[in-house]
N, C-alpha and C positions, 0 to 999 in steps of 0.2 A: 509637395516639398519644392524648394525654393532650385533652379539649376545653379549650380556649383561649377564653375569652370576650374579645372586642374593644370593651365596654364593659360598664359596668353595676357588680353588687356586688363587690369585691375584698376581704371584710373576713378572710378566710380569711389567717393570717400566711404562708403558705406558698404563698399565691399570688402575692402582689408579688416576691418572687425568683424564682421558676419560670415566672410571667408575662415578666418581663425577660429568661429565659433563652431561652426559647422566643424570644422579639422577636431576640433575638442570633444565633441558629441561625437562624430565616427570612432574617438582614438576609445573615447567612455565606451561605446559601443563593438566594442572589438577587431573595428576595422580599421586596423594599422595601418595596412598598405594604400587604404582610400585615403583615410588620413595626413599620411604621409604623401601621396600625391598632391591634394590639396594643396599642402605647404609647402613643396617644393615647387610649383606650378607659380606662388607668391614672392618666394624665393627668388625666382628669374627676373621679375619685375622689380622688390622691394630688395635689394641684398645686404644692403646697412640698415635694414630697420628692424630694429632691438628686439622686439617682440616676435617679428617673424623669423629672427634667427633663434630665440631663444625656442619657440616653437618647435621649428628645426630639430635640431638637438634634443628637444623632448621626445619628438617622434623614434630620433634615430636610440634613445635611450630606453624606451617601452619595446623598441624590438629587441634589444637586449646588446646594440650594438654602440656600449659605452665608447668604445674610444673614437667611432665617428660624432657622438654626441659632444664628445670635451671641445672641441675647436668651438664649434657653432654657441655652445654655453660662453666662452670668455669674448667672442665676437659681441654678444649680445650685451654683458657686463661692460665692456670697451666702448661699445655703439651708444650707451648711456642706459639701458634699461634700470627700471626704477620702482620703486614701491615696490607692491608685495608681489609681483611678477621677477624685480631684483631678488629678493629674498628669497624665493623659492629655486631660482637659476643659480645661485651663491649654493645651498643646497645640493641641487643637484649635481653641481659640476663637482662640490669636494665627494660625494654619495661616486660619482663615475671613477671623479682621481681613484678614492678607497679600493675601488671595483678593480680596477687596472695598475694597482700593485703601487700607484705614485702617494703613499701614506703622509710623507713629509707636506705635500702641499693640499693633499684633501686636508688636512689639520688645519695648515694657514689657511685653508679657502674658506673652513667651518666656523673657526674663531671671528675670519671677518665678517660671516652673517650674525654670528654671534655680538660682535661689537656692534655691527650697525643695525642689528635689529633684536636687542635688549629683553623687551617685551614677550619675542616669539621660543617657547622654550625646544619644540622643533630642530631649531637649528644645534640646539644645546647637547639632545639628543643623540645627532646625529656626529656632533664634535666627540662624542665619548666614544660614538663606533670607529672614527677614523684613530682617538688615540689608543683604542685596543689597537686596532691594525698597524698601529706605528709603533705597538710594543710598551704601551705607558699606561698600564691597565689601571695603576693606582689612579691617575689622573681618568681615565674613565669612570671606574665607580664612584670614584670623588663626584664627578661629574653630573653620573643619573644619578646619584643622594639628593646634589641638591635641586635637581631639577622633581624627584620624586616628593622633597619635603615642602617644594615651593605650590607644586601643583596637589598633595593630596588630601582629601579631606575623609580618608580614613581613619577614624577615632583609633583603633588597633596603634596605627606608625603614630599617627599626633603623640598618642599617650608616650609616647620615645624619642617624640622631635629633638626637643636637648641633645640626647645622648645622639641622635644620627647625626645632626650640627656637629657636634664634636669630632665624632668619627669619621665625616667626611672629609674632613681636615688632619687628620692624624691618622691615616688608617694599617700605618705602620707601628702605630706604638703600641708596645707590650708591656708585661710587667718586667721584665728582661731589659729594657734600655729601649 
């Protein structure tokens, strides 16, 4: 196995990606704290750069300590992180807001992976958890409807698509008004 320095020179270009990998494979591997050294060791040397902030914040967010994770996540968004490294720090950061009680802006942070990444239903998902937590349950199940009629190819809900299309959109109407 390859040595890993947990701080000090990083000027080698092929050690900030392979440094992060390695951080990745410890964090998969359950070693948080190694992990987390790693990255803060990159951190000293790299401190605007996107990825190793969003890293950061990853690590401090699998130890379960969201609100040191939120800073390091919008550093990372701010610093330009991008692609599906963005999308998943967009994610995480509204998942931490939810976590730590800020509902109103895990929403805005969810809708904006949601706007800027269409495609990923993920983030869609995850926009229904924070509008339960912000109190907008209709707007959640509205939510996973359609994100469960977009993604399922269970013949059972197909045979009902229609009728959930509808009710995802209306899930207030009764025969009462």
């Amino acid at each position: 196995m390859a040595d890993f320095p947990t701080s000090g020179n990083f000027s080698d270009s092929d050690t900030l990606p392979n440094t992060i990998a390695e951080a990745r494979r410890l964090r998969h591997d359950d070693d948080l704290e190694g992990s987390q050294a790693l990255l803060l060791g990159l951190l000293e040397e790299f401190p605007d750069d996107p990825l190793v902030l969003f890293e950061v914040g990853g690590a401090y967010d699998v130890m379960g300590e969201v609100e040191m994770a939120i800073p390091y996540y919008r550093r990372a968004i701010d610093a330009g992180l991008a692609g599906g490294d963005r999308h998943e720090c967009l994610i995480c950061l509204g998942s931490s807001l939810r976590m730590a009680g800020e509902s109103d802006e895990a929403v805005e942070t969810l809708a904006q992976a949601v706007d800027e990444f269409p495609q990923k239903n993920s983030g869609r998902v995850f926009l229904a958890l924070a509008y339960y937590s912000n109190d907008d349950p209709y707007a959640a199940v509205s939510e996973l409807l359609g994100v469960l009629l977009s993604t399922t190819q269970d013949a059972d809900i197909l045979a009902y698509a229609d009728t959930l299309d509808y009710v995802k959109d209306n899930l207030d109407e009764t025969l009462d008004g």
